[in-house]
C-alpha positions in Angstrom: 258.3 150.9 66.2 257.4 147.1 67.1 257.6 146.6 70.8 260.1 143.6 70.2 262.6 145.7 69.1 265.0 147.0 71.1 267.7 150.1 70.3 270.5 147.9 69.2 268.0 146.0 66.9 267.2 149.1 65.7 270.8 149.7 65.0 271.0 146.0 63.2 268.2 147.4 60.8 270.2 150.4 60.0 273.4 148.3 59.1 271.2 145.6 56.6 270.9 148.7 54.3 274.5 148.9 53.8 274.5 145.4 53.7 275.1 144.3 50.0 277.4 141.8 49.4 278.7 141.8 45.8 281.2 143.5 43.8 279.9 147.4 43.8 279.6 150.4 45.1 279.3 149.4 48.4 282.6 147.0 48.6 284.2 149.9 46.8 283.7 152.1 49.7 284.4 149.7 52.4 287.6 148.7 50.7 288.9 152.2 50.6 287.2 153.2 54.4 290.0 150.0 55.3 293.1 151.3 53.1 292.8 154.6 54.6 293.8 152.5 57.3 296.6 150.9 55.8 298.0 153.7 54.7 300.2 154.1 56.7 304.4 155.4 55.7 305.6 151.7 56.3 303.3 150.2 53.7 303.8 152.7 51.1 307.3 152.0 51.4 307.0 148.7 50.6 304.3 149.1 47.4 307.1 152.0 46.4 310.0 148.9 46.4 307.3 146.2 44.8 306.8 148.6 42.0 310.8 149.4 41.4 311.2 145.6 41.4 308.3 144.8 38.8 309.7 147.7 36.7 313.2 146.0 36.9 311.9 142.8 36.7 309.4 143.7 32.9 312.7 145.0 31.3 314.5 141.8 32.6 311.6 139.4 30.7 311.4 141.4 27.9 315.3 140.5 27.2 313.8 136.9 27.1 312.2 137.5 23.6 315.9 138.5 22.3 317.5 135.3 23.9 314.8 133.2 22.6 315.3 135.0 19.2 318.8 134.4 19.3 318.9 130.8 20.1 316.2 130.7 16.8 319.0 132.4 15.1 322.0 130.6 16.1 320.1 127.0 15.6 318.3 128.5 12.1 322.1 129.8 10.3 324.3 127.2 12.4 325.7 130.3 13.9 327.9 127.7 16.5 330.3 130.8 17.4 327.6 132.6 18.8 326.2 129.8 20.9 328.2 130.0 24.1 327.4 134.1 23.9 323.7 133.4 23.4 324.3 130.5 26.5 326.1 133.3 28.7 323.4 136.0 28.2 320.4 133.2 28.5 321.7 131.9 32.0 322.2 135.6 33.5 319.0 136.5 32.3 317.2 133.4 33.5 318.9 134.0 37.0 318.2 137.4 37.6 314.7 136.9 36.4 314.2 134.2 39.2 315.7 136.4 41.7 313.6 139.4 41.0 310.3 136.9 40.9 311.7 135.6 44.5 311.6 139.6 45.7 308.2 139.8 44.4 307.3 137.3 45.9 309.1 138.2 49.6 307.8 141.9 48.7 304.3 140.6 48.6 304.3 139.0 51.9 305.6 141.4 53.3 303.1 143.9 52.2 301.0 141.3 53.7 302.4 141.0 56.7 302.6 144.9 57.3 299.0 145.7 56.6 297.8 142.8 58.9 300.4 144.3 61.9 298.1 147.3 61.3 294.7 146.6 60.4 294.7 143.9 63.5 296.5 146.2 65.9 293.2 149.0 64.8 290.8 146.6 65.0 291.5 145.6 68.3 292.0 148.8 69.5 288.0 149.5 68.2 287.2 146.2 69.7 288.3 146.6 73.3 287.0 150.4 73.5 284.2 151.8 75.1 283.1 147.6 75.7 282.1 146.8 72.0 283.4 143.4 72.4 280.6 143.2 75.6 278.1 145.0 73.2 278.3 142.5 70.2 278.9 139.3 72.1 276.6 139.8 75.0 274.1 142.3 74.0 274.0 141.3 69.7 274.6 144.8 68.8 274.8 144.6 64.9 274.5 140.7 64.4 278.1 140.5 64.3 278.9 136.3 64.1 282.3 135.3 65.7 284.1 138.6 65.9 287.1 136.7 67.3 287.4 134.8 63.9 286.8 138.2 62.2 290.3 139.4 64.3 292.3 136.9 63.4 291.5 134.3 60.5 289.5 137.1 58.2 291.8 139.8 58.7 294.8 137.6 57.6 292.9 136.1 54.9 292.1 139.9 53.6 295.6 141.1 53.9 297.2 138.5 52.1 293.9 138.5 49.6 294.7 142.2 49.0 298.4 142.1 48.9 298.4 139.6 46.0 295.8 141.6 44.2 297.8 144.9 44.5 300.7 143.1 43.1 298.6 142.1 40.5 297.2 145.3 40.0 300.9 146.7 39.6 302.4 144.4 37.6 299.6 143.5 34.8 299.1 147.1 33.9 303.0 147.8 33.8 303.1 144.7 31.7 300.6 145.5 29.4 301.7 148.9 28.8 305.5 148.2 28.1 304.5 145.3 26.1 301.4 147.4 24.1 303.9 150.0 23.1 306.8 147.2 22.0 304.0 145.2 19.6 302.1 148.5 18.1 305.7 149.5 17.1 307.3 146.0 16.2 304.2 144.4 14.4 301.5 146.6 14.0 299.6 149.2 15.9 295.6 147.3 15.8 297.5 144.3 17.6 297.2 146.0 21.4 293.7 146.9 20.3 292.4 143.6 19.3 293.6 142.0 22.6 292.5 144.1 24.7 289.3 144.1 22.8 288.7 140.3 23.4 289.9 140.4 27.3 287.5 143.1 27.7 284.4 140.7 26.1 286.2 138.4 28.6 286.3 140.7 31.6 282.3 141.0 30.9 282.1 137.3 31.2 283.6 137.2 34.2 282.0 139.3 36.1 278.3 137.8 35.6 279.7 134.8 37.6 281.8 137.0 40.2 279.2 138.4 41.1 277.5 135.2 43.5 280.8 134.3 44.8 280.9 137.5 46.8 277.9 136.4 49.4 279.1 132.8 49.4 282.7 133.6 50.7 281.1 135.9 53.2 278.7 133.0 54.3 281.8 130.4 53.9 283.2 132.4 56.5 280.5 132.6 59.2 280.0 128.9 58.6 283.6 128.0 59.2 283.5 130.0 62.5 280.2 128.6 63.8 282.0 124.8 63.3 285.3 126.6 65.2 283.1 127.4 67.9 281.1 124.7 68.0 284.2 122.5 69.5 285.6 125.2 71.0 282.8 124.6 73.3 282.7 120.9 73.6 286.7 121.9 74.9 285.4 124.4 77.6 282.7 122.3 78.4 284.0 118.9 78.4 282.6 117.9 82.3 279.4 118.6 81.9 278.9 117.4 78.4 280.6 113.9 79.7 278.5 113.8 83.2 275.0 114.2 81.2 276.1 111.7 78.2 276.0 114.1 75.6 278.5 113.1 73.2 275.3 111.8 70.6 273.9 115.4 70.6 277.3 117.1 70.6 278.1 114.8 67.4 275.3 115.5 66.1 275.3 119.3 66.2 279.4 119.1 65.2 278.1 117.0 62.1 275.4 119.7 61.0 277.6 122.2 61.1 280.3 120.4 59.3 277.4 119.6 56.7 276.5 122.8 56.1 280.3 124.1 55.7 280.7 121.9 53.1 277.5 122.4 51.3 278.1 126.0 50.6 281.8 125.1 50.4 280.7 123.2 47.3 278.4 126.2 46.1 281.5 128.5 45.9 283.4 125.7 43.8 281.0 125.4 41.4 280.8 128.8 41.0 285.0 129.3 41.2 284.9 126.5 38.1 282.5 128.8 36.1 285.1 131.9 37.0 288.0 129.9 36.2 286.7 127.9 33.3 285.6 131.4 31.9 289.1 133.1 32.7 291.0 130.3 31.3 289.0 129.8 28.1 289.7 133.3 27.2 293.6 132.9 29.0 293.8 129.8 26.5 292.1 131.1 23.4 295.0 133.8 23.7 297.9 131.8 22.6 295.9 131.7 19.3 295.7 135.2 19.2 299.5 135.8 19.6 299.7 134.0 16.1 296.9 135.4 15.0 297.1 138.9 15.3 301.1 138.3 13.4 299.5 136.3 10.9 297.3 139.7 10.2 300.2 141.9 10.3 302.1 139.4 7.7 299.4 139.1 5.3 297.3 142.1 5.3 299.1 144.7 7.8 302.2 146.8 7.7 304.4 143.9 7.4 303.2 142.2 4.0 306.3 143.3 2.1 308.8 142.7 5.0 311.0 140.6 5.2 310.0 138.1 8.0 313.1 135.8 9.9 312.5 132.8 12.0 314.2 135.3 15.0 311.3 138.3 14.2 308.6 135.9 14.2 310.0 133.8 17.7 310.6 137.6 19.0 307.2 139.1 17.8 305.7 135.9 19.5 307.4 136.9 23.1 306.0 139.7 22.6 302.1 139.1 22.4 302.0 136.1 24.5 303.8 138.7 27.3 300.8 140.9 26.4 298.3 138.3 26.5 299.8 136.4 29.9 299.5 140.6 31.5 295.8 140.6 30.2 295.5 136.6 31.4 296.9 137.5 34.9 294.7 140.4 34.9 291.2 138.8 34.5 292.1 136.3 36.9 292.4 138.7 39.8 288.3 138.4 39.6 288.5 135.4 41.7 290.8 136.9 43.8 288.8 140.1 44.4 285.5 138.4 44.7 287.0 136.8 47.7 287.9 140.0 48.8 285.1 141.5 48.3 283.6 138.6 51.3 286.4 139.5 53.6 285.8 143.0 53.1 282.0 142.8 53.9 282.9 140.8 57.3 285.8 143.3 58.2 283.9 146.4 57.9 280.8 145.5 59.1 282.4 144.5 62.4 284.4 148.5 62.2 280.9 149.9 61.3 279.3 148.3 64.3 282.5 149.1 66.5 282.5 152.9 65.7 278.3 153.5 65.6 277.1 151.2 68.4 275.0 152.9 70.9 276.5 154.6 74.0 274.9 155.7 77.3 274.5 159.2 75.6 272.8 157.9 72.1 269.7 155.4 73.1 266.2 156.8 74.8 263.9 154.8 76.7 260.1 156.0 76.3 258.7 155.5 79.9 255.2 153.8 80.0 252.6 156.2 81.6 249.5 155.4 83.6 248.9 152.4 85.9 248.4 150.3 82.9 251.4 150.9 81.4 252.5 147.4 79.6 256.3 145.7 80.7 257.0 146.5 77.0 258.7 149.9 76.4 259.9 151.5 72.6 263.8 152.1 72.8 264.8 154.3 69.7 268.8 153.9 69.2 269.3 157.3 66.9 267.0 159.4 68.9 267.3 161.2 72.3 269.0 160.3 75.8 270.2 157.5 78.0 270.3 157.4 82.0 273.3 158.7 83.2 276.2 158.0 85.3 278.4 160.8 87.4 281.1 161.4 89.3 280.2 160.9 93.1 281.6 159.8 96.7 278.7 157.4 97.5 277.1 155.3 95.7 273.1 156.7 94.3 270.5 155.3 92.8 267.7 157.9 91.9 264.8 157.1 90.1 266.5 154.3 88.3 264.4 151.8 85.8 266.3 149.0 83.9 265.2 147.2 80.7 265.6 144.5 78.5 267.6 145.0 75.2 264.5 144.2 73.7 262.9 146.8 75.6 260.9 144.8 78.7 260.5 147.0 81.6 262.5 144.8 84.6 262.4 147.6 87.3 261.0 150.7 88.1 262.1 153.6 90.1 264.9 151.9 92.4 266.0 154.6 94.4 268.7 154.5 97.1 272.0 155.3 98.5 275.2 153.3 100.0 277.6 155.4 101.8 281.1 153.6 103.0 280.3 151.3 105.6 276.8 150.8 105.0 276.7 147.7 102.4 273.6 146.5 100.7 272.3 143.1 99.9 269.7 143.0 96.8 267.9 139.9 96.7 264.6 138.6 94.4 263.2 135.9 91.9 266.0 134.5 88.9 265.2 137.5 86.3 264.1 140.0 88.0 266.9 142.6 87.3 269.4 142.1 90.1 272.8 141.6 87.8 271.4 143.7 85.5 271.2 146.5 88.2 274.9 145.6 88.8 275.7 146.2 85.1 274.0 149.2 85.1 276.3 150.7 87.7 278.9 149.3 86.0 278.4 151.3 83.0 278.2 148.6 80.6 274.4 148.1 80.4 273.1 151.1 78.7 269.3 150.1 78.6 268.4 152.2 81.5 266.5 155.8 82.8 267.6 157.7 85.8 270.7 158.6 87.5 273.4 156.7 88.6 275.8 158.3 91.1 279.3 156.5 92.1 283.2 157.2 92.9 285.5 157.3 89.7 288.9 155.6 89.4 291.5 157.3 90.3 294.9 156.5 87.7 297.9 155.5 89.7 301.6 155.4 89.3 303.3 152.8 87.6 306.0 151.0 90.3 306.5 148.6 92.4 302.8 147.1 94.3 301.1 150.3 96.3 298.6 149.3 99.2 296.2 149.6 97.0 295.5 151.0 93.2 292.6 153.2 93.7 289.8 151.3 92.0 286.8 152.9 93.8 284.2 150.0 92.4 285.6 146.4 91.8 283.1 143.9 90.4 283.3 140.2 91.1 280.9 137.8 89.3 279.5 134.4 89.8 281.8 133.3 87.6 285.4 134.4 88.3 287.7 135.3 85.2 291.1 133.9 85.1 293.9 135.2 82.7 296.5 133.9 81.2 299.6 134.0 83.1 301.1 133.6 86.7 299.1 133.8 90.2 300.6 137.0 90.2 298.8 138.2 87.3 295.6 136.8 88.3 295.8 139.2 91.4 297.1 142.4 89.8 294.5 142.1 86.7 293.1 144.0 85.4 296.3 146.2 86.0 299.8 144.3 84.1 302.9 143.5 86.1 304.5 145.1 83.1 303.7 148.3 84.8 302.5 147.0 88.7 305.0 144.9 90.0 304.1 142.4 92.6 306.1 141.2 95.3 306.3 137.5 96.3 305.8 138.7 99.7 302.5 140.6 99.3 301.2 137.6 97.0 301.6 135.2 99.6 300.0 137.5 102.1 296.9 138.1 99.8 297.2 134.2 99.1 297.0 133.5 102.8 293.9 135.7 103.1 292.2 133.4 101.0 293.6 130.0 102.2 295.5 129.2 98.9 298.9 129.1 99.7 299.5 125.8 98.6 299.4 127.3 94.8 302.2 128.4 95.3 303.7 125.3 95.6 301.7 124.0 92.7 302.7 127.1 90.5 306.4 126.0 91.7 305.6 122.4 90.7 304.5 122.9 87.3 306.7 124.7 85.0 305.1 126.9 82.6 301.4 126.9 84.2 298.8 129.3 82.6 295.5 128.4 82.1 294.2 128.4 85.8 290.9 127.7 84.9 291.8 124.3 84.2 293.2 123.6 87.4 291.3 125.2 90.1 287.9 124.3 91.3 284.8 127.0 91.1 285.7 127.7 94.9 289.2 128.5 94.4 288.8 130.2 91.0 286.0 132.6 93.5 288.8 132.7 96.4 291.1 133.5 93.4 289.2 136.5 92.9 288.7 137.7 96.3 292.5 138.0 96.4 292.3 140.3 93.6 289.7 142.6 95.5 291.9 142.2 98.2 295.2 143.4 96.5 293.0 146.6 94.8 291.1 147.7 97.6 288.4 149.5 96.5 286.1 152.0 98.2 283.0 149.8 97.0 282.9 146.1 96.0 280.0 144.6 93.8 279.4 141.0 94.1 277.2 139.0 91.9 276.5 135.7 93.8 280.4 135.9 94.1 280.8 133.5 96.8 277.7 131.0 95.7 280.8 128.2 95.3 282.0 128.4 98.8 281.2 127.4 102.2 279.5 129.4 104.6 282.3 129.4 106.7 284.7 130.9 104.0 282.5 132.9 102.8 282.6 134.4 106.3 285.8 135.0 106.0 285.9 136.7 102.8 283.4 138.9 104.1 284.9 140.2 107.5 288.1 140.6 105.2 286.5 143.0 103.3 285.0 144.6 107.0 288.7 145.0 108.0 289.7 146.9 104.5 286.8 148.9 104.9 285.3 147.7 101.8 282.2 148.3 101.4 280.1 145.5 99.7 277.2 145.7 97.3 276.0 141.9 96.9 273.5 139.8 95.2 272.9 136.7 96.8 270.2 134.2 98.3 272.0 132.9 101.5 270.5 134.0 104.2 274.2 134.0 106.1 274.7 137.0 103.4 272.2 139.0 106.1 275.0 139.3 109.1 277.3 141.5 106.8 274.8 143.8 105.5 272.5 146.4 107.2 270.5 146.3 104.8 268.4 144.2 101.9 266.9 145.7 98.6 264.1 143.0 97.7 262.5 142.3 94.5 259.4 141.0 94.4 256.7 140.3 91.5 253.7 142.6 91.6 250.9 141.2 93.4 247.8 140.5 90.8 244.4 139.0 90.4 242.1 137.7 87.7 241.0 140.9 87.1 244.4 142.7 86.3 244.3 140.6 82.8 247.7 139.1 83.4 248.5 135.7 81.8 250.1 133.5 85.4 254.1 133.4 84.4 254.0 136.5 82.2 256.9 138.4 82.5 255.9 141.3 84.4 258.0 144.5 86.0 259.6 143.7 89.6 258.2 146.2 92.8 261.3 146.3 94.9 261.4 147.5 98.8 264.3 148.6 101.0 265.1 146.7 104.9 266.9 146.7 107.7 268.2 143.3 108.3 
């Protein structure tokens, strides 16, 4: 294995074999992996009512050819006293014809609507598990682009893709059926064979141009998400990007993107014109077959010595163009499925990812032997074991080394303990490991050998706010994560006040602790405030979250440069705060005030070389680390 390629690219190479985007085998499979899915009682029960209504609503149009015969008649033998008859049955017809097309329509929607309530609901519940939305959007697992606009424009755009194609796929074969039968046994029985005959030749056609859409929609959308993102970034970015001038670049980028979009938005037109031009050539060509295939029947057929009425031939005419139009309607669901076939490809790939992205348990680390060793390790994602993490009352390091996803050796060996009370501070060089030690005990950074050793949560009861809700390790990063919703949500996350209840009382307390009562009054002040983010500075966003660790009360607390916004003075605060809890603080950091609340320091330090180690200066090189006293 190259030494550049870590266990999740590893898994990326697995996934570009199943890769093929076109109209095959592969889709096939996918598609059916997803309606196994959507399978579900609801959904059934509505295809069940779209195909009662299509059955209803064929034998309602097939009257049609008998009005439209009758009015022939009546206008043909001046018939005037069946005129207001003909009139009566025409309008009723007509009517409940538009209303069954309306219930269709509604059905199909629904259907819609239904499978996307699902397939979302599932695909969020894949998302959010075992942190595969941390895995693809941090670590790259799979090379899945934008999974957020795979969750909620692709999905949508599949359901209601797949909902008109099922109706399709209903109603043309129901149509042509009924309508087969009626002309094999009105006109003659080779008519159902020659038009199927020549929509087959057409349905060949077709599918030599389908077949490029398929990887153009599935590009389309990765392009259309890229230029989503692209000012969804300018949004959350807006002060910096204003502060260093960079509206030029950022135009610049938004216009390449924008390029690009519509460059292989122009591909897929061209190629939807070749689809549709050859669909409706053969659509067209049909209402000369209608005639034609009659005109056989009359002069060389089964119908040479009949005897042949304006109504018969106006009736027999229905007839094939309704067998033609269920042919028509079925070629032109190609278009329709090669689309499908793009959202498919994006849809499954981001399941197949979900469900066979490496855990802790499926990813080995080869250690480098001898002095020599290289920083460069082989990490094979389908073979062998992980570092692990148990059950403890302290917090253990034992022979821990962390890596790189693309397998660069950071650390070797850490080993140590915390016990409640003791605190740690881990200091060292930008890159040498220290967050990544933090994710490690985390659980959400699985490159690692060793064992890791810390308290598990304990589940609480729901009810009204407890002292604390038995979090044993809280994590606060650098860069503190607001929600969506009240202050009181921001202190109760990631618990919901759905279930933990917080008293106005206990949030001003915890408020107070952090020197942010005023928010209340702001909260008060401006009705409807949610995006916190927006409002607070970095400091207060950081106080924000000590409040939180606060409200939890943890046996452990790891800090990532979680107080690198505020003062020395508050961050003094913070600190004896946690003393008083008896929280005991694991924190990375680079003030030296950080020293007076912990006993002792874990420092990482680059190995010490000369010329004749053979070390390029800068290289990136595996951190020695030592334990203090303070």
């Amino acid at each position: 294995m190259d030494k550049d390629k870590g266990g999740y690219q590893v898994l990326a190479d697995i996934h570009k074999r199943e890769r093929k985007l076109s109209f095959d085998l592969v889709f096939l499979r996918r598609l059916v992996g997803i309606c196994r899915i959507l399978s579900v009682r609801v959904s059934l029960g509505v295809v069940a009512c779209m195909l009662i209504i299509i059955l209803i609503n064929t034998y309602v149009v097939s009257l049609t050819g008998g009005v439209i015969g009758g009015f022939y008649g009546v206008l043909v033998d001046r018939e005037q006293s069946q005129l207001k008859a003909t009139l009566i049955k025409a309008v009723c017809i007509i009517m409940s014809s538009a209303l069954l097309d309306s219930s269709l329509k509604f059905t199909t929607e629904l259907l819609a609507w239904t499978w996307r309530r699902t397939l979302c609901s599932y695909v969020q519940t894949q998302y959010f598990k075992s942190t595969v939305y941390y895995k693809i959007n941090a670590l790259g697992v799979g090379d899945v682009d934008n999974p957020d606009q795979r969750i909620t424009s692709d999905i949508d755009l599949f359901c209601t893709t797949l909902a008109a194609v099922t109706f399709n796929c209903i109603g043309s074969p129901l149509t042509i059926a009924y309508y087969a039968f009626k002309t094999a046994r009105s006109i003659a029985w080779f008519v159902p064979l020659m038009i199927s005959g020549y929509f087959l030749i057409g349905y060949l056609a077709a599918k030599l141009v389908m077949a490029p859409i398929v990887r153009l929609v599935y590009h389309q959308e990765a392009l259309e998400g890229n230029f989503r993102v692209g000012h969804v970034r300018v949004r959350d970015h807006a002060e910096e990007i204003a502060m260093l001038d960079g509206e030029p670049r950022e135009l610049e980028g938004a216009r390449d993107r924008l390029q690009a979009l519509l460059a292989n938005k122009m591909r897929i037109m061209r190629w939807h014109w070749g689809l549709n031009s050859t669909n409706n050539t053969f659509a067209y060509m049909g209402s000369i077959l209608n005639y034609l295939v009659i005109i056989l029947a009359v002069f060389f057929g089964p119908l040479v010595n009949a005897t042949i009425t304006s109504a018969f031939v106006a009736e027999a005419a229905f007839m094939s163009i309704m067998l033609v139009s269920g042919f028509s309607t079925f070629m032109t669901v190609g278009t329709s499925i090669s689309d499908l076939a793009g959202y498919t490809a994006r849809i499954a790939i981001m399941l197949e990812v979900a469900t066979e992205a490496p855990s802790p348990s499926s990813v080995q680390h080869e250690p480098p032997s001898g002095d020599g060793a290289p920083a460069y390790v082989n990490i094979d994602a389908e073979l062998g074991h992980l570092g692990s993490i148990v059950p403890s009352d302290i917090v253990t390091f034992e022979n821990v080394s962390c890596f790189t996803p693309l397998g660069r050796q950071l650390f070797r060996g850490v080993s140590f303990s915390v016990r409640p009370g003791d605190g740690l501070l881990i200091t060292g060089p930008s890159g040498c490991g220290k967050s990544t030690l933090l994710r490690a005990l985390s659980g959400i950074w699985p490159f690692f050998t060793g064992t890791i050793s810390k308290p598990v949560e304990r589940s609480p009861a729901a009810g009204p706010s407890p002292p604390h809700t038995h979090r044993e390790v809280f994590y606060l990063s650098q860069r503190s994560y607001l929600v969506q919703g009240s202050l009181m949500d921001q202190i109760v996350y990631p618990r919901s006040l759905r279930t933990h209840p917080l008293s106005s009382s206990l949030l001003h307390e915890l408020l107070a602790s952090v020197q942010l009562t005023h928010l209340l009054d702001v909260e008060a002040g401006a009705s409807g405030l949610t995006n916190w983010a927006d409002v607070l500075s970095p400091g207060e966003q950081q106080r924000i979250a000590f409040a939180r660790l606060f409200y939890h009360r943890p046996q452990y607390a790891v800090l990532d440069e979680a107080t690198s916004s505020l003062s020395e003075v508050v961050e003094g605060l913070m600190y004896r705060r946690c003393q008083e809890l008896n929280i005991t603080t694991l924190s990375v950091g680079h003030r030296s005030s950080l020293l007076a609340y912990h006993p002792r320091v874990l420092e990482f330090t680059p190995p010490q070389t000369s010329a004749e180690d053979g070390l390029v200066p800068g290289e990136a090189q595996t951190m020695t680390w030592t334990i203090h006293a303070t």
